[in-house]
C-alpha positions, -999 to 999 in steps of 0.1 A, spaced: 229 284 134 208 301 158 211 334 137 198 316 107 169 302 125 160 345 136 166 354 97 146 327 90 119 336 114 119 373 104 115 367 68 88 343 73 69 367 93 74 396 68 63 373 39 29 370 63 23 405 65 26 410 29 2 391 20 -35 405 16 -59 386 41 -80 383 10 -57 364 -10 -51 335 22 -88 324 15 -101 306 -18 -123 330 -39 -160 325 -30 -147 312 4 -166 330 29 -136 335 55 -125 375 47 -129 369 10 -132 408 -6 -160 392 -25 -181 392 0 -179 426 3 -193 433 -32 -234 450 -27 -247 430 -50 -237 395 -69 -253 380 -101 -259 343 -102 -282 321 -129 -310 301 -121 -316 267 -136 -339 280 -160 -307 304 -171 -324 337 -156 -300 358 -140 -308 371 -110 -290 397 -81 -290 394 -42 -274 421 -24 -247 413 0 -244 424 38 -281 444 37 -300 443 67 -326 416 73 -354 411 92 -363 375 112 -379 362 87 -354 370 62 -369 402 42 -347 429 38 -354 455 65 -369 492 54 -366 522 71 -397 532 83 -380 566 90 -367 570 56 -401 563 38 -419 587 60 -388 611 51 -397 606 14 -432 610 18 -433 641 37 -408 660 14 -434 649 -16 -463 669 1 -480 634 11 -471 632 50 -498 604 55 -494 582 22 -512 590 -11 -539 571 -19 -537 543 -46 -503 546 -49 -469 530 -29 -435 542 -22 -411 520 -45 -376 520 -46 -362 524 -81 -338 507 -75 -346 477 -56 -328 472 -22 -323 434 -30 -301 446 -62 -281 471 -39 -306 505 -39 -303 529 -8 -330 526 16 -332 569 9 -356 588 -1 -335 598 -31 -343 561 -39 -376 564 -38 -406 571 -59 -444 572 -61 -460 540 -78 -497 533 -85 -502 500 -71 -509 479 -103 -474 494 -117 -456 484 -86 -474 450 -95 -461 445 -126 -429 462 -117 -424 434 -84 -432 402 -112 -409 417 -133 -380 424 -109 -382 385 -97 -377 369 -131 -347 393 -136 
C-alpha cells in the first residue's frame, strides 16, 4: 500500500509539471494568463468603436504612457533639428498606446494641426 501511495504521488506531481502555468488560470484571468502578455488588445466601446490599449507599457503617475525623453532627442538630432523644428512635433507613427516603439525609427516630423487631426482620429479608432 505504501508503494501505491509513492506511485500515486509521483504521477500526480509529473501531471503538475506538465501542465503550462498558463492553462491553470481562466483565459482573461490576470493570474500568469499568456494573454496578458500580448502588446496590444482590441476591445469595443459601447458605441461599437474598436479601440487598442497596449499591454505592460510604461506609465507615468498619472497614468500616461511614459516617453523617452532620450529617444526623442535621439530622433531629432539624427534629423538635423537638435533643438526641435519649429511648427512641427515629433509623432510616433505608430502610437505607443497601440504597441509602437518608443525609437526613433518610430518616429516622424508632424506639423502641429496634422498631429491634431491625427490625435482625434487615433481616439475614435
Amino acid at each position: 500500500m505504501p508503494r501505491t501511495r509513492s506511485v500515486l504521488a509521483f504521477l500526480a506531481a509529473a501531471l503538475l509539471l506538465a501542465v503550462p502555468a498558463h492553462a491553470a488560470h481562466p483565459r482573461g484571468s490576470p493570474h500568469g494568463s499568456y494573454h496578458s502578455h500580448d502588446r496590444a488588445h482590441q476591445y469595443r466601446t459601447h458605441s461599437g468603436h474598436t479601440k487598442s490599449y497596449a499591454y505592460g507599457v510604461p506609465r507615468d503617475k498619472h497614468g500616461r504612457i511614459k516617453r523617452s525623453s532620450e529617444e526623442k532627442k535621439k530622433f531629432e538630432r539624427e534629423t538635423g533639428y537638435p533643438y526641435g523644428r519649429p511648427g512641427y512635433v515629433v509623432d510616433h507613427i505608430t502610437p505607443l498606446s497601440m504597441g509602437g516603439a518608443d525609437d526613433p525609427s518610430n518616429m516622424q516630423w508632424q506639423t502641429k494641426e496634422e498631429a491634431k487631426a491625427k490625435d482625434r482620429t487615433e481616439r475614435r479608432h
